[in-house]
KEMARDREN-478511 format. One record per residue (C-alpha): x, z, y; residue in one letter. Coordinates in pm, whole numbers, plus 50000, padded with zeros to 5 digits. Layout:
N
X | Z | Y | A
...
% end
This chain:
493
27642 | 79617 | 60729 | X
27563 | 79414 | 60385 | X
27864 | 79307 | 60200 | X
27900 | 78941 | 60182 | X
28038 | 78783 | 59870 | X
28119 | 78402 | 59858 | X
28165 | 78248 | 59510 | X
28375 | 77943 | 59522 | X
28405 | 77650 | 59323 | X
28737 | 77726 | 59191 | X
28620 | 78118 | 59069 | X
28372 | 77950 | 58881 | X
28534 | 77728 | 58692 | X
28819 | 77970 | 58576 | X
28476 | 78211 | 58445 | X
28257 | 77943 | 58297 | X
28461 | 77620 | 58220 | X
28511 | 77289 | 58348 | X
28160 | 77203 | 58576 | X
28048 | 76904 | 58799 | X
28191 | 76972 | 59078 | X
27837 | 77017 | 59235 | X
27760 | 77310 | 59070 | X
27927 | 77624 | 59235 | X
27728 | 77867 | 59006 | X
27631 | 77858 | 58623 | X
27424 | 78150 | 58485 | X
27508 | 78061 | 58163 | X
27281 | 78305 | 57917 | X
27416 | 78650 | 58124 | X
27257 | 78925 | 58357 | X
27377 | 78896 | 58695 | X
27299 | 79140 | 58933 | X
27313 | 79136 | 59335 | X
27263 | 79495 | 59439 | X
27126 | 79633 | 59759 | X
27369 | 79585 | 60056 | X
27522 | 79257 | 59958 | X
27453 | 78897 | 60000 | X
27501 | 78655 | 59763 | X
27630 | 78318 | 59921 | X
27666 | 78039 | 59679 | X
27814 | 77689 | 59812 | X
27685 | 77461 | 59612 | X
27412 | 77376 | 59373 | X
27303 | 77699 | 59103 | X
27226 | 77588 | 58741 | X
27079 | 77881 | 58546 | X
27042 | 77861 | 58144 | X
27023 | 78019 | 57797 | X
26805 | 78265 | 57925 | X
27006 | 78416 | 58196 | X
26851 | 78682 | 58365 | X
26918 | 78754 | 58779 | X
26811 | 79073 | 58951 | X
26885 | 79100 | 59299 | X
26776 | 79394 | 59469 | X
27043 | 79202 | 59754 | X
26986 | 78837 | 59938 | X
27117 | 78560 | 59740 | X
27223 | 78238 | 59968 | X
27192 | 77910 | 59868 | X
27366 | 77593 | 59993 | X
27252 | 77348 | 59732 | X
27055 | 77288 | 59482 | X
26838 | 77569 | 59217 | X
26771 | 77450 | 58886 | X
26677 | 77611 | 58581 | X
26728 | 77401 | 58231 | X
26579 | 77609 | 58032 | X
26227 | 77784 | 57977 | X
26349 | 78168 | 57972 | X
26599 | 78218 | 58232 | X
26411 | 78483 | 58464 | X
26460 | 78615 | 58810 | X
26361 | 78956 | 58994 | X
26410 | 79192 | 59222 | X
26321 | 79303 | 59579 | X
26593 | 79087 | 59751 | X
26532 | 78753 | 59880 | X
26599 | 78384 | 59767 | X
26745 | 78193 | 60111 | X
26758 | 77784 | 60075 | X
27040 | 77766 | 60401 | X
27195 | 77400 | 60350 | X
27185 | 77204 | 60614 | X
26992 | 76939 | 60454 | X
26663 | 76910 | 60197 | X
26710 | 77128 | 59902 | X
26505 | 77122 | 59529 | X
26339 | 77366 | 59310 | X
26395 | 77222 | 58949 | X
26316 | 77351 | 58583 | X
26078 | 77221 | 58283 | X
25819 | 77539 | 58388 | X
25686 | 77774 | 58616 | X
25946 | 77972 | 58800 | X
25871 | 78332 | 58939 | X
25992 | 78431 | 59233 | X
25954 | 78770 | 59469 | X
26049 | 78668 | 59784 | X
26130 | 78314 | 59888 | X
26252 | 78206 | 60188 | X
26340 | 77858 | 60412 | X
26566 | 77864 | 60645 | X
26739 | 77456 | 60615 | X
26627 | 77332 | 60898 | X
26469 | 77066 | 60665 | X
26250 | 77072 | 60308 | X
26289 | 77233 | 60024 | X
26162 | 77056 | 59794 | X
25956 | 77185 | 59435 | X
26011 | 76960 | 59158 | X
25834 | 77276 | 58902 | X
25502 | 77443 | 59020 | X
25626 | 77817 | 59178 | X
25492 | 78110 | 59192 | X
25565 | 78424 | 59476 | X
25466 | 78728 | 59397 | X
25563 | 78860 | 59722 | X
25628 | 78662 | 60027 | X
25776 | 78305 | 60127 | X
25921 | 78336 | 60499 | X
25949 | 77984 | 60637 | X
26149 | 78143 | 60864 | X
26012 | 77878 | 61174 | X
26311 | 77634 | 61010 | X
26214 | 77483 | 60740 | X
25907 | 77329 | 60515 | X
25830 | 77324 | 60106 | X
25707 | 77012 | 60017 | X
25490 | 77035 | 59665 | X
25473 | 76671 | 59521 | X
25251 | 76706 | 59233 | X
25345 | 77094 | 59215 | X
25180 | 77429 | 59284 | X
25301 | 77653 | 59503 | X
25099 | 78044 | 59410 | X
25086 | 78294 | 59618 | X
25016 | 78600 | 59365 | X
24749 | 78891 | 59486 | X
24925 | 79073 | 59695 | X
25137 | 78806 | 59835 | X
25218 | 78658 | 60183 | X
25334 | 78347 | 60386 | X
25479 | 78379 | 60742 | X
25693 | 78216 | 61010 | X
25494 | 77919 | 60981 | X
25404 | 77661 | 61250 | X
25332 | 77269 | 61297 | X
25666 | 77222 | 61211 | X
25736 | 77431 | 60909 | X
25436 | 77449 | 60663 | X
25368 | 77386 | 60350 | X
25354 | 76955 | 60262 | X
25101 | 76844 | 60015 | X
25196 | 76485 | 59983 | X
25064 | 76467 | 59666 | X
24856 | 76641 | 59393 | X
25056 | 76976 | 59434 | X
24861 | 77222 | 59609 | X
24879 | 77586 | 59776 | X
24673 | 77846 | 59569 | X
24558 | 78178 | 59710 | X
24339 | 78474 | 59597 | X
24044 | 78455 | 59871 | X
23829 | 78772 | 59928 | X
23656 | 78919 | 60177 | X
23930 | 78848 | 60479 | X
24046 | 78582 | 60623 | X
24253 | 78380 | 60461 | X
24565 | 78119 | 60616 | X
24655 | 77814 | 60444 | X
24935 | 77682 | 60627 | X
24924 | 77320 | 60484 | X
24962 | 76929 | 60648 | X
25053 | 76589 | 60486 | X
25176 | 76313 | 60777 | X
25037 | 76610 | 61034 | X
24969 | 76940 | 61028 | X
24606 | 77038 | 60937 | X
24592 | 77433 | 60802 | X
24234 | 77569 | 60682 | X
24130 | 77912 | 60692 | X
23893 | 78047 | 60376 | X
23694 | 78333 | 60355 | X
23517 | 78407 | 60064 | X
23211 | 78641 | 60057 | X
23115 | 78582 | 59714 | X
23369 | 78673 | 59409 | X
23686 | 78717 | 59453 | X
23832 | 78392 | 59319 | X
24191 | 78187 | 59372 | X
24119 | 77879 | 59577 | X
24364 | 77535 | 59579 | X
24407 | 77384 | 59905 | X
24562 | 77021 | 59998 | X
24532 | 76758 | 60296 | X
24514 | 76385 | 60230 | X
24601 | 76158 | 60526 | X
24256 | 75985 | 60534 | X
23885 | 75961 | 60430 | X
23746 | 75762 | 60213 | X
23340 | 75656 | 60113 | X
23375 | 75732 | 59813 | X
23507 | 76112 | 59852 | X
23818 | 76157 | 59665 | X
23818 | 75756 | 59585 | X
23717 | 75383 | 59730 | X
23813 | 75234 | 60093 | X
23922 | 75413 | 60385 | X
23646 | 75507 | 60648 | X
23757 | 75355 | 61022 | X
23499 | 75526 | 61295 | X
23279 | 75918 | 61308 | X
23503 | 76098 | 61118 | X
23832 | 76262 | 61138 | X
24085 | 76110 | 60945 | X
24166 | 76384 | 60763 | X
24024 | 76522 | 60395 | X
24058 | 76897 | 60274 | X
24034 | 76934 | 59890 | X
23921 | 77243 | 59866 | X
23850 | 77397 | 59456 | X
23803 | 77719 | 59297 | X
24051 | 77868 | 58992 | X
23674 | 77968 | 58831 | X
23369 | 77803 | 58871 | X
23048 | 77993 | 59020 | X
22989 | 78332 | 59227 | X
23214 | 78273 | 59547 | X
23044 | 78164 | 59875 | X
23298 | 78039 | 60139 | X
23350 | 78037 | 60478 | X
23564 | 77715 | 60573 | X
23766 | 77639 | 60908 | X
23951 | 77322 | 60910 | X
24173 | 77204 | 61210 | X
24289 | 76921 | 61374 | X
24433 | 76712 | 61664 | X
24289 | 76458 | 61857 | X
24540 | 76177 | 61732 | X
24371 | 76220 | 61413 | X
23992 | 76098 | 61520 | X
23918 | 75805 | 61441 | X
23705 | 75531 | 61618 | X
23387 | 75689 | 61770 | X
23403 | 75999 | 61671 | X
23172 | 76257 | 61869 | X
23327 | 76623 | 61840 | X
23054 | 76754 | 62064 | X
22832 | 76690 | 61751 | X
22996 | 76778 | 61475 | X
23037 | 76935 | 61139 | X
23224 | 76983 | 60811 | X
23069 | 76690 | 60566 | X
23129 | 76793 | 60216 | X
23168 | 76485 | 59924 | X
22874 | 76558 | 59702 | X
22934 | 76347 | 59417 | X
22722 | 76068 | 59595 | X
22800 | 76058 | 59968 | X
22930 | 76278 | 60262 | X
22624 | 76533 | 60306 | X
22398 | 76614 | 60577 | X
22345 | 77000 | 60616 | X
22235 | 76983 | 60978 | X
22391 | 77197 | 61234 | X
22614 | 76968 | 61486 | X
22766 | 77109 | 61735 | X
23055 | 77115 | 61945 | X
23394 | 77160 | 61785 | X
23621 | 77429 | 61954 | X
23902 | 77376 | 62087 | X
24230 | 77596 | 62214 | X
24295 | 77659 | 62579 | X
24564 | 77394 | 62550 | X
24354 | 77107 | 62436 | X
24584 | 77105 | 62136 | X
24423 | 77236 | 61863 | X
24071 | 77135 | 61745 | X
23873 | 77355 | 61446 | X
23535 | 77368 | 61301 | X
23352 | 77611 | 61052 | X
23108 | 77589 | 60752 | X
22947 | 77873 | 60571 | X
22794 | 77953 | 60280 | X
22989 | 77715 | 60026 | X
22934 | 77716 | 59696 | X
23082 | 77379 | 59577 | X
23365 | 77249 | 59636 | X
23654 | 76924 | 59708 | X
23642 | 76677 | 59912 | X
23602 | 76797 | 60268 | X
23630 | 76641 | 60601 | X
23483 | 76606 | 60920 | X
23233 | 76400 | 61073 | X
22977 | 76317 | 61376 | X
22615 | 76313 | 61396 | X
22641 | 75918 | 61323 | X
22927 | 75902 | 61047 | X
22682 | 76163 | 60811 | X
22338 | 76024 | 60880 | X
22202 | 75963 | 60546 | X
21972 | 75665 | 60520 | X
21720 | 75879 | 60268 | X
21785 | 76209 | 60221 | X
21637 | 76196 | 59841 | X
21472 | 76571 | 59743 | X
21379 | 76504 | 59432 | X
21346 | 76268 | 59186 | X
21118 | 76255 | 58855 | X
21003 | 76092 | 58523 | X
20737 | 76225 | 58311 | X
20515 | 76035 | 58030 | X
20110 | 76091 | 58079 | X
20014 | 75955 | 57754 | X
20067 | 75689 | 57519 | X
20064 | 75415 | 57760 | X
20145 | 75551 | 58134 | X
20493 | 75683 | 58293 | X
20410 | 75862 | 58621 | X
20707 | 75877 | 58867 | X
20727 | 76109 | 59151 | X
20992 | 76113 | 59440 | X
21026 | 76335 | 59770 | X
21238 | 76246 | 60056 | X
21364 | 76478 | 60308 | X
21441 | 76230 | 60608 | X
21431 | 75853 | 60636 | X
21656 | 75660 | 60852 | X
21543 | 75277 | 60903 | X
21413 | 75296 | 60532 | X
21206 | 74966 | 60438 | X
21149 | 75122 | 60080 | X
21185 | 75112 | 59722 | X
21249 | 74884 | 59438 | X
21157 | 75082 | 59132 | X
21378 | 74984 | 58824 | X
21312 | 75034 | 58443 | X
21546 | 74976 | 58166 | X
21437 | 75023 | 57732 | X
21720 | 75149 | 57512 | X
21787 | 74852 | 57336 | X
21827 | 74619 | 57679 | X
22188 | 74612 | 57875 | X
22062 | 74591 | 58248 | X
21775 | 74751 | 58472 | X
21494 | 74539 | 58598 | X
21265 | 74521 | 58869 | X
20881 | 74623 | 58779 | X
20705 | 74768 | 59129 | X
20794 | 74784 | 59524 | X
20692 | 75098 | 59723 | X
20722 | 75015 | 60111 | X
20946 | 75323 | 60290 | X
20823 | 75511 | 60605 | X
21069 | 75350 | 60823 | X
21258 | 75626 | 60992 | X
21066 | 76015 | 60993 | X
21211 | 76346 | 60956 | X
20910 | 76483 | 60785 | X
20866 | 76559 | 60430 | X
20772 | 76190 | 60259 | X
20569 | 76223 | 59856 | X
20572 | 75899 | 59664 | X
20431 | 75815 | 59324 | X
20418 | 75556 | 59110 | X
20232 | 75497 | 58735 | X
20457 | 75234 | 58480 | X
20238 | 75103 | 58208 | X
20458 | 75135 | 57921 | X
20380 | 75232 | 57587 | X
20705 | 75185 | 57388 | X
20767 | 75463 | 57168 | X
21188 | 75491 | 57248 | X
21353 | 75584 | 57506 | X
21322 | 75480 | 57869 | X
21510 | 75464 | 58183 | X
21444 | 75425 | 58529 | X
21623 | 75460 | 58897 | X
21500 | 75375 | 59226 | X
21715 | 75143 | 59466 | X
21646 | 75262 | 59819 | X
21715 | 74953 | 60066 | X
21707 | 74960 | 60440 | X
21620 | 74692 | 60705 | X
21934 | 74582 | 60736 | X
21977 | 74491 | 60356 | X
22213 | 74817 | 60316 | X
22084 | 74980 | 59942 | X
22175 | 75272 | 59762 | X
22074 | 75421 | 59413 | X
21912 | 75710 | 59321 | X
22016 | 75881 | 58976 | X
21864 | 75770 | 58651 | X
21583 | 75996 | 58477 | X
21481 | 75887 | 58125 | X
21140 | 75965 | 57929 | X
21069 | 75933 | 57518 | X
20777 | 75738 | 57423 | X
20537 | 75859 | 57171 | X
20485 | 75716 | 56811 | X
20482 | 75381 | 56739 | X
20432 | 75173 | 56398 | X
20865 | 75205 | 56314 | X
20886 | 75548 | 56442 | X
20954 | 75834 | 56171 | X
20942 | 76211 | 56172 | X
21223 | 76390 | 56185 | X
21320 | 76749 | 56260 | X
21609 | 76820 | 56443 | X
21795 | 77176 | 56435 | X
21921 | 77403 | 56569 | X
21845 | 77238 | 56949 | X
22010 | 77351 | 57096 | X
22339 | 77342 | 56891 | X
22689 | 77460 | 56927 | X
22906 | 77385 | 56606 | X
22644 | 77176 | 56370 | X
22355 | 76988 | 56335 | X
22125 | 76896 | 56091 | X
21847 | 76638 | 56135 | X
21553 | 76642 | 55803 | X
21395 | 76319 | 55783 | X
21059 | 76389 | 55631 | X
20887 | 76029 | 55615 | X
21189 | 75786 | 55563 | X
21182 | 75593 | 55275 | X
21139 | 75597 | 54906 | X
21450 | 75502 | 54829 | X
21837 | 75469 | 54897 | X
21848 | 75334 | 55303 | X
22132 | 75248 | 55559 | X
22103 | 75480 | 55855 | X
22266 | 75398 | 56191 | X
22303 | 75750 | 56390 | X
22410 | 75711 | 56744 | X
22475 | 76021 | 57010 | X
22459 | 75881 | 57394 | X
22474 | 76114 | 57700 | X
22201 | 76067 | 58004 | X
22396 | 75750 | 58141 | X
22369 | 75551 | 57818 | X
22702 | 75630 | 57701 | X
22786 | 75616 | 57345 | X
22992 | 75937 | 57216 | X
22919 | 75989 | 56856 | X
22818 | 75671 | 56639 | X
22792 | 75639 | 56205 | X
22663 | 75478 | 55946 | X
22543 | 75667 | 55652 | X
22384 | 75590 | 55298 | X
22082 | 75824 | 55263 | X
21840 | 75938 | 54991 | X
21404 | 76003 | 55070 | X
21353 | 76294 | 55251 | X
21725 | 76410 | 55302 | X
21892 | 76636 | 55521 | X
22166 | 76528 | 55763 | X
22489 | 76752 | 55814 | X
22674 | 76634 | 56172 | X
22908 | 76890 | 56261 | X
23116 | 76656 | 56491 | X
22885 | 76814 | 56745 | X
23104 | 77100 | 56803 | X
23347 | 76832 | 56939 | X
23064 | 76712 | 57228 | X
23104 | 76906 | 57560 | X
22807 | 77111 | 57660 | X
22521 | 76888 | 57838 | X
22210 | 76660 | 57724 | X
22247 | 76387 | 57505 | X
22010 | 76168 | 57334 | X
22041 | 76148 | 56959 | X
21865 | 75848 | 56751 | X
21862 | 75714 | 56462 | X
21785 | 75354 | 56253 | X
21744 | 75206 | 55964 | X
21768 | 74859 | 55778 | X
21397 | 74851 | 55696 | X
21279 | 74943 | 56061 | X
21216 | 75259 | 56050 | X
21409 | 75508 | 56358 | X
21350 | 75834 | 56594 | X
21523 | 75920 | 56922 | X
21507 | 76244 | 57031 | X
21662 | 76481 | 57348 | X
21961 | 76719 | 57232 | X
22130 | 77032 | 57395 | X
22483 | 77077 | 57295 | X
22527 | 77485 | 57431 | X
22863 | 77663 | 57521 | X
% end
């Protein structure tokens, strides 16, 4: 039989001084030790500091509260951490706190105000949840949650998440916000640690925008990766039918991934499955290899007006832009309004029509030549707009004109560039010029803008590159007597 020791308010305060009466233990810069046998009860809230160390190869049992006011104070050992008051207990300290074993057993919450991490197991014990706020709750390699249910899971009300190492095996998140909506993740691909939370709603603009009301369940999995690239996941979401909104079809359905532009179409609808009770609903989607938001919807809530393959921009000649699109699928599509904007204007304008194919689920080639000789940079987008008046954008592709009476010869190098740049002007003036040098990404943003004083035929040093993150950019240049150059640049890793 373990040895139970109870360590009462009054003990404590003889031992350690004067306390709020709140606090029943303070691990006040010492090594405590629990050994194997005995339980630790503690009555009241636990404050550990000034790098106090506990090892408890024992069970240590806590009524209160567990804070830690300090960034060194450490805890091991193969015994377990029990939260047993009989109401919602916290987590607190200013940085991660590592933990073996942790278990719930309150009957209520306990509650992480610090991101945790287990590197063994967290035993929910059926009687209790951990709600994670804006925290992270890590299950180490190796490590283990169990005695979980709809009742007693893990809470992501908020930005916290649950993070797991996901390999070749099924792996449980037991998580739910308002409800209780676990996903299972199996990940053929590299073995990677994966974040999981559950917001109580979808919205059209993925993780952003207005609240979708009919096809979908109401119900979004953000789903991401610890490293980017190599895994290839196997996602099963579930939910109940309470949580379907207006509409919704879960004989043909599927998992609808946010793709940056709308809830995708990968084909496949089917029938959801659903548990001998009627009580649990789940669906599957393979071969991942991007990743947040997730949800679910029908055959309606994920058709795609114009599924757009492909979309390109590519000068002829002097005078002619030829533009090429491909669609995929058209759904009541009346066509396109082709859009061009120069560098120096503010807004896109209207300069052809190209009538749609209505609605076809065949491969659709379009093509359109733009007169337009000007020798800077270019922009153009297509707005797709259906019968109804509904429109949608494609993204923007830009193309550099060629010569031009004010354009100047430069060379640009190294492109593409890391840490520095240097830009050799070899026709620019014969004398002492102004030069305004401007760096804009792909959307016309401005990151990098100077003025400089320059001599004929000079050689420009810009090492504020190194501070750009890698990508395209468009670099150009111009002076007070005319003269300029644009040209594409590659900042590299």
């Amino acid at each position: 039989m373990k040895k139970k020791i109870l360590v009462p308010i009054l003990l404590v305060w003889s031992y350690f001084g004067l306390l709020n009466a709140q606090v029943a233990w303070v691990n006040n810069g010492i090594y405590t030790k629990v050994s194997a046998g005995t339980d630790l009860k503690v009555k009241g809230d636990v404050l550990n500091k000034n790098t106090g160390t506990i090892t408890n190869a024992g069970d240590i049992l806590l009524i209160g509260d567990w804070t830690r006011s300090d960034l060194a104070s450490s805890y091991a050992g193969a015994g377990w951490i029990w939260f047993e008051g009989s109401a919602n207990q916290t987590m607190t300290s200013s940085n991660d706190i590592n933990i073996g074993y942790l278990g719930v057993n309150n009957g209520n919450e306990l509650i992480q105000n610090a991101d945790v991490n287990v590197t063994s197991q967290v035993n929910l014990s059926t009687n209790g949840n951990i709600r994670l706020g804006s925290n992270t709750l890590e299950i180490l390699s190796g490590g283990s949650i169990i005695n979980y249910d709809a009742s007693n899971h893990i809470i992501t009300d908020g930005a916290g998440v649950l993070q797991q190492e996901v390999a070749g095996s099924d792996v449980f998140f037991p998580v739910g916000n308002a409800t209780y909506n676990p996903a299972t993740l199996n990940n053929s691909g590299t073995t990677d640690d994966f974040l999981v939370r559950v917001t109580n709603n979808v919205l059209d603009g993925g993780d952003s925008g207005s609240p979708i009301t009919d096809h979908f369940v109401n119900r979004t999995w953000m789903v991401s990766e610890e490293t980017t690239g190599g895994s290839s996941l196997a996602l099963t979401v579930q939910w109940s039918f309470e949580q379907e909104l207006t509409d919704f079809d879960r004989t043909d359905c599927l998992i609808t991934h946010w793709d940056g532009a709308a809830w995708d179409n990968p084909g496949g609808f089917a029938n959801a499955t659903t548990n001998s009770a009627n009580t649990v609903i789940t669906r599957t989607r393979t071969g991942l290899t991007s990743f947040s938001p997730f949800s679910v919807g029908d055959s309606q809530a994920a058709a795609l007006p114009v599924e757009l393959l492909s979309f390109e921009a590519n000068r002829l000649d002097r005078d002619f832009v030829k533009l090429l699109w491909v669609t995929g699928s058209e759904d009541n599509n009346a066509g396109f309004e082709v859009q061009r904007r120069f560098e120096y204007e503010d807004d896109f304008f209207p300069i052809a029509w190209v009538e749609g194919n209505g609605t076809t689920t065949s491969i659709s080639n379009y093509q359109l030549r733009d007169e337009n000789d000007y020798s800077g940079l270019t922009y153009y987008r297509l707005l797709q707009q259906d019968f109804n008046g509904d429109y949608s954008y494609s993204p923007i592709r830009s193309v550099m004109g060629i010569g031009g009476a004010g354009s100047s010869t430069v060379k640009i190098y190294p492109n593409p560039s890391s840490d520095h740049l240097t830009i050799d002007i070899a026709d620019w003036t014969n004398s002492k010029t102004g030069l305004d040098l401007e760096i804009s990404d792909l959307l016309g943003r401005v990151v990098f803008k100077k003025y400089l004083i320059i001599d004929p035929n000079t050689r420009i040093s810009i090492p504020e590159v190194s501070e750009l993150m890698p990508g395209q950019y468009l670099i150009r240049g111009k002076s007070g007597t005319g003269k300029y150059f644009s040209s594409k640049l590659l900042i590299a890793n």
